[in-house]
N, C-alpha and C positions, 0 to 999 in steps of 0.2 A: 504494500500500500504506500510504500514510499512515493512511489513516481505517480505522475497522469495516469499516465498508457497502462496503470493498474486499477485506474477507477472501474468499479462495475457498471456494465449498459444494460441496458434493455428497454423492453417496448412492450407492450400491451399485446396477448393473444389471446382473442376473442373472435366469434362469427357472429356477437351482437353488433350489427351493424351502425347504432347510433354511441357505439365504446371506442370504435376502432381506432381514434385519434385519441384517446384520453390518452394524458401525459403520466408517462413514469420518470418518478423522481428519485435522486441519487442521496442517501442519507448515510451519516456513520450513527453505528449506535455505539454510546459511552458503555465504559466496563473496565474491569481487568484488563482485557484484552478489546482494543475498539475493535469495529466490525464493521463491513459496509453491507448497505440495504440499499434494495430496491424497493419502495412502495409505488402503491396506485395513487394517486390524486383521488382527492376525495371527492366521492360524486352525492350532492346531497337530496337528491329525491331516491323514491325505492325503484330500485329495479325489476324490468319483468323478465323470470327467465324461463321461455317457453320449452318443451322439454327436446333437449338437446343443445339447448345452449350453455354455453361457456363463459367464463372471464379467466385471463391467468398475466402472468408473466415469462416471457419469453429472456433469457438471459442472452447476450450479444456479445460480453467479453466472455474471453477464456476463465470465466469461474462456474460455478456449482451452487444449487441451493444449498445451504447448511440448516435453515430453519423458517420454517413458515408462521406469520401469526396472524392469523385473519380475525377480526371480530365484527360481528352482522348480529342484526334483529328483523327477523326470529334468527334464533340461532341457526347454524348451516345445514345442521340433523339433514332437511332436506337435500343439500347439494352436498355432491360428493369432493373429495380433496382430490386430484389424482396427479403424479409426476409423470415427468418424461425423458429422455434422453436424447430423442431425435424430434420429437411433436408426434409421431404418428403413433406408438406402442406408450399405452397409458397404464399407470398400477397406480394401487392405493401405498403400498410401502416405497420410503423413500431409498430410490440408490445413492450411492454417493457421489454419481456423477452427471444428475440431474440438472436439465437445461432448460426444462421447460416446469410451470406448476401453474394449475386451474381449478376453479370449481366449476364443476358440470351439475345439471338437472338431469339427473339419469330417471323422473318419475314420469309419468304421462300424462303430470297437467304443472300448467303456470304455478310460479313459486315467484314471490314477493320478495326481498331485500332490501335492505338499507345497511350499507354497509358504514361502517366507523373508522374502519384499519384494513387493508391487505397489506401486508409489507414481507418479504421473504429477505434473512441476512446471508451474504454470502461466503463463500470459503474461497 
């Protein structure tokens, strides 16, 4: 994390078409050890996510999720967490060399949100 060319990127992966430009923003989080994060800008009405849709973060430098923290009302119970490595082959458990992360509506009707936090820190 010393240099630029180590900051974390990334960008919004979503197929909700009115997210597609929301801005991901670059944060460190304080600690023992600082950490860099990715969150989403905060969207402040609720979301509709009809079933099959997504929101996540797509990582664009050479890092990794290390940890995800989302907080929404209702809570997520409905949508699912899922990682990825390439975007295309999705699991619930995290690898450690995960490059992508979303919450999918894997049910068969619209699901409301408001979210408060997406933020994922990275390794």
């Amino acid at each position: 994390m010393d240099a630029i060319a180590d900051q974390a990127k990334g960008q919004v992966f979503t197929n909700i078409i009115a997210l597609t430009n929301l801005p991901v923003q670059h944060d460190i989080v304080k600690g023992n050890k600082p950490l860099q994060a990715l969150k989403l800008s905060q969207v402040l009405e609720v979301l509709k996510f009809n079933p099959g849709d997504y929101l996540g973060i797509q990582i664009l430098s050479n890092q990794s999720v290390e940890k995800a923290r989302i907080e929404c009302s209702p809570t997520k119970n409905s949508l699912i967490l899922q990682y990825s490595i390439d975007g295309q082959t999705w699991q619930p458990s995290h690898p450690k060399d995960a490059r992508y992360i979303r919450l999918i509506n894997l049910t068969n009707s619209q699901v409301d949100i408001k979210f408060s936090q997406f933020e994922i820190t990275i390794q």
